[in-house]
N, C-alpha and C positions, 0 to 999 in steps of 0.2 A: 508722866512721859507720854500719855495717849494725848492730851491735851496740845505737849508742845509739839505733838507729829502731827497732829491736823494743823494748827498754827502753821505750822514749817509747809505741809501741802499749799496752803491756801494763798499763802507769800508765794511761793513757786510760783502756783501759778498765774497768780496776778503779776508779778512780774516776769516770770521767763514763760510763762504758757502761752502767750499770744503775739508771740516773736515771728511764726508764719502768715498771721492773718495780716500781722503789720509789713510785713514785709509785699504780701499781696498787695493792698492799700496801698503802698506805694508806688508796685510795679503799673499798677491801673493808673494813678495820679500820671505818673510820666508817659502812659501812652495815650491820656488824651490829652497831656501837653505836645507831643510832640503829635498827635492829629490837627490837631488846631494849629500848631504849627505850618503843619503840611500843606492844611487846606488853604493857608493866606486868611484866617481867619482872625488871627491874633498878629500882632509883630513880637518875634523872638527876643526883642528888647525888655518887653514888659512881662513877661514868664519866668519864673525866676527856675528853668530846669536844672541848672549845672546844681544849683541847691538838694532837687528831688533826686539827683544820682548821687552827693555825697551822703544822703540820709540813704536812702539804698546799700551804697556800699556800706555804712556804716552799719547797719541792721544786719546786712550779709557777712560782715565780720563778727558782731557779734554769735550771732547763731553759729557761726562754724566753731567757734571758742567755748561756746558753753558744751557745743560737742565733744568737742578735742576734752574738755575738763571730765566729762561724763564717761568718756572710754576712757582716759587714765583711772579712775574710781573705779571703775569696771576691772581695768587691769589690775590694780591694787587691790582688790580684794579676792579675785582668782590669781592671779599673778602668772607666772607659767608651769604651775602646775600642769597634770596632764589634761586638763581641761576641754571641752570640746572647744570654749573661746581660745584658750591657747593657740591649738591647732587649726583652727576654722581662719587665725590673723598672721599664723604663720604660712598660708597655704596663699591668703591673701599676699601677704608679700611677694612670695613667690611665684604668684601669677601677674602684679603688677610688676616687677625686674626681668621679665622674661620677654625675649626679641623672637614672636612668632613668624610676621612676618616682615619683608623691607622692601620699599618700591626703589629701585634703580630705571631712573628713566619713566618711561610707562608698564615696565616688565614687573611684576610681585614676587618674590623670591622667598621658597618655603623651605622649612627643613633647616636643621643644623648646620650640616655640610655646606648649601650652597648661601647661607647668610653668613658663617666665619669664612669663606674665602675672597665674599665680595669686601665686607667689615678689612679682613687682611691686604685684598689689593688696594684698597682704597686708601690706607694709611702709607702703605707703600708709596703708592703713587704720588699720597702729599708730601713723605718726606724724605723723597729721593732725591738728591741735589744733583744739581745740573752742571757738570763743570764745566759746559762751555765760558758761561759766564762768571766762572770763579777767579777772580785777580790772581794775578801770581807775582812774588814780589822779587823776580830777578834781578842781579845787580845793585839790590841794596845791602849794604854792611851793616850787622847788627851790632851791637856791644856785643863780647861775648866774657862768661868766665872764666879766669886765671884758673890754674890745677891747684894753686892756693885758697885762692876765696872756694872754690867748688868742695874743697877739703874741708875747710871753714864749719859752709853750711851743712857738709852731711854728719859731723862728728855730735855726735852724741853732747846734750846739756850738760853744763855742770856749772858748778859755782862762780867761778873766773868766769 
């Protein structure tokens, strides 16, 4: 077992340990392509950039995935226990879902109170309708239902 945990370290990190440096590497790669661009030194033709951002982004999704897979682990094996990670990713939530402040205009608006009243006129405001311009359909004849058929429809299912 000690044998196949160094093995298992050593694969690691030959392959996921050097996910930052490559990633740096690449960030360098693209900005003396896009220097050389800059400068009129090169024609944008023969650089093949759009190549060094899909490996970028591509590297950048990786790394974020082997994260996300590493805090799952982490979750599963504290889980939510009372744990201090428990509480440390529920405090986390709770601090990224929370509307501290809100810009209206150039104005920053702090506080409870004065962010649900703007939050509440502001939806007001979108979906108050206007009835100037709401059609009105005078003088047309609908079909309308018979005390029959209206009978009909409201009686209770059955077999027949």
């Amino acid at each position: 077992m000690k044998r196949l945990k160094e093995a298992l370290k050593k694969w690691n990190r030959d392959v996921f340990g050097f996910k930052d440096l490559c990633i740096e590497k690449t960030v360098r790669e693209l900005n003396e392509v896009e220097d050389l661009i800059e400068n009129g030194d090169v024609d944008p033709v023969d650089l093949n950039s759009k190549e060094l951002v899909r490996k970028f982004w591509e590297q950048n999704h990786s790394k974020e995935s082997l994260l996300r897979q590493k805090s799952r682990t982490k979750w599963i094996q504290e889980g939510d226990s009372n744990s201090r990670f428990f509480h440390s990713s529920i405090k986390g939530h709770h601090r990224r879902n929370q509307i501290v402040m809100l810009k209206k205009g150039d104005v920053w608006l702090e506080g409870v109170e004065a962010i649900k009243k703007e939050a509440k006129d502001h939806f007001v405001k979108l979906l108050l309708e206007d009835w100037n311009s709401r059609p009105f359909l005078q003088g047309v004849d609908f079909n309308s239902l018979s005390v029959d058929n209206n009978a009909l429809l409201l009686a209770p299912f059955d077999e027949a």
